[in-house]
C-alpha positions as CSV (number, residue, x, y, z in Angstrom):
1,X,-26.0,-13.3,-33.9
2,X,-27.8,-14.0,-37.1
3,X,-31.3,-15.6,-36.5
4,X,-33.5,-16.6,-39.4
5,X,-34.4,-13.1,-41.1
6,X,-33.4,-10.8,-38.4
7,X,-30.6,-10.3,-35.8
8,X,-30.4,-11.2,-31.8
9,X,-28.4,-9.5,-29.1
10,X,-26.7,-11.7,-26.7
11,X,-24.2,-10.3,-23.6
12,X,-20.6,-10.5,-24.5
13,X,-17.3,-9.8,-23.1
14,X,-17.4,-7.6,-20.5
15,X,-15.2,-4.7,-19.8
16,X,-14.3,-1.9,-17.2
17,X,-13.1,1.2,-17.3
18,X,-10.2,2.8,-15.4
19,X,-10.7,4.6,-12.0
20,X,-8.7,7.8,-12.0
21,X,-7.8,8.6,-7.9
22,X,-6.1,11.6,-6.8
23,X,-4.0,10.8,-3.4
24,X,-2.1,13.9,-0.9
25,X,1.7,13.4,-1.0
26,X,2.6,14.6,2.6
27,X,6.1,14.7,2.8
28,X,6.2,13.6,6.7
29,X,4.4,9.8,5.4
30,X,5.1,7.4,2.7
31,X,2.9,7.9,0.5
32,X,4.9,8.7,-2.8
33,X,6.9,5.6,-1.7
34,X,4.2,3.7,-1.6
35,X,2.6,4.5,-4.9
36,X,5.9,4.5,-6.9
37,X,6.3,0.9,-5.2
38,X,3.9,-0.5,-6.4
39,X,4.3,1.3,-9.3
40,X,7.3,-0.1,-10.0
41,X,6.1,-3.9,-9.7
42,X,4.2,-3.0,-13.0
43,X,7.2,-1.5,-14.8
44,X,10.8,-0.6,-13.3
45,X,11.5,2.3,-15.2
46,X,15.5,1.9,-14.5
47,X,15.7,-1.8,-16.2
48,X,12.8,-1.6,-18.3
49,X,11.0,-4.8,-16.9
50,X,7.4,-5.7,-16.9
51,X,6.9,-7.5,-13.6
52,X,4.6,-10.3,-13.3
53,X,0.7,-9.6,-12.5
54,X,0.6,-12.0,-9.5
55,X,3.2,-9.8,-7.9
56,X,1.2,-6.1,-8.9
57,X,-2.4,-6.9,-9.1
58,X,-4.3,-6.6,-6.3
59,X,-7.5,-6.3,-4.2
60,X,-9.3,-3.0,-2.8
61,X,-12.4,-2.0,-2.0
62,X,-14.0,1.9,-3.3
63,X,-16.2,2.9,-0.2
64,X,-18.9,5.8,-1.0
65,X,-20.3,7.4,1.8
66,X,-23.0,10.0,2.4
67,X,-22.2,13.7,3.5
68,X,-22.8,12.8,7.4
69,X,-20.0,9.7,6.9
70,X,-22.3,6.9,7.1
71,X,-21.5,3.9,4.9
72,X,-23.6,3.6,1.9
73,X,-22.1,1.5,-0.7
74,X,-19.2,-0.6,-1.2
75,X,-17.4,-2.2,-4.4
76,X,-14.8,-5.1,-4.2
77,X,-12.1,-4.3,-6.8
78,X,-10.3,-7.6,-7.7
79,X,-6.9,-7.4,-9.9
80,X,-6.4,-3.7,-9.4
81,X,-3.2,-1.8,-10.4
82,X,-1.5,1.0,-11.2
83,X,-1.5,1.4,-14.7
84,X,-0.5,4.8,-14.7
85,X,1.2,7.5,-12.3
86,X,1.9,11.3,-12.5
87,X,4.1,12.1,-9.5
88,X,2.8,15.4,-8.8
89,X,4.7,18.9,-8.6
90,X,8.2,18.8,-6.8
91,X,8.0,22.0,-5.6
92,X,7.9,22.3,-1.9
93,X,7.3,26.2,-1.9
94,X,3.8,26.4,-2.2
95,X,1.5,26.3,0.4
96,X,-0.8,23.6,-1.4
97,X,-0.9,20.2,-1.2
98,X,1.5,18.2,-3.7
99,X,-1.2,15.7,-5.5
100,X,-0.4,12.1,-7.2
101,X,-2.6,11.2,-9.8
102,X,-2.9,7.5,-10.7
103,X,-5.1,5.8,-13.1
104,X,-5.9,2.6,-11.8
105,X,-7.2,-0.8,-14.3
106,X,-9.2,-3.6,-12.5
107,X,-10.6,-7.1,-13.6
108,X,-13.5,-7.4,-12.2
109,X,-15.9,-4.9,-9.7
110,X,-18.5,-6.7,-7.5
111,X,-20.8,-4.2,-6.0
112,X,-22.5,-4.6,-2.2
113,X,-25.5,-2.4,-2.3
């Protein structure tokens, strides 16, 4: 902001970047179903829809724990989604672990220390 002769700093908007997660697909649960459900509240891939952010966004917590499993930190997400999903390999052969990636866009991060 212009002041006088010089130039002051002042906060402005602020923004957040996006949390990538990595989840386990295990073929015996429902977790791809679940992802690609919610996914699909964002955007249906079959009609092409948008869906409506009351019905996608919503509210999770990110838990960090020390090594021995003790709570350390936790950080209220509020309007989280989906905002991106790679379904993982569809190969069953391996021995490893199929993996889903998601990149996940929040509002707003309030952190209890």
């Amino acid at each position: 902001i212009p002041y006088g002769n010089s130039v002051r700093k002042v906060a402005g908007k602020t923004t957040f970047e996006t949390i990538p997660l990595v989840v386990n697909d295990y073929v015996d649960r429902a977790v791809r179903k679940s992802v690609m459900d919610w996914r699909k509240l964002v955007y249906d891939p079959v009609t092409e829809n948008v869906g409506l952010p009351s019905l996608y966004k919503r509210e999770g917590s990110l838990v960090l724990q020390a090594s021995d499993g003790t709570l350390t930190r936790t950080c209220r997400l509020i309007g989280i989604w989906p905002s991106a999903v790679n379904g993982g390999a569809l190969d069953m052969s391996s021995a490893d672990v199929v993996q889903i990636e998601m990149t996940l866009t929040y509002d707003k991060a309030i952190w209890n220390l």
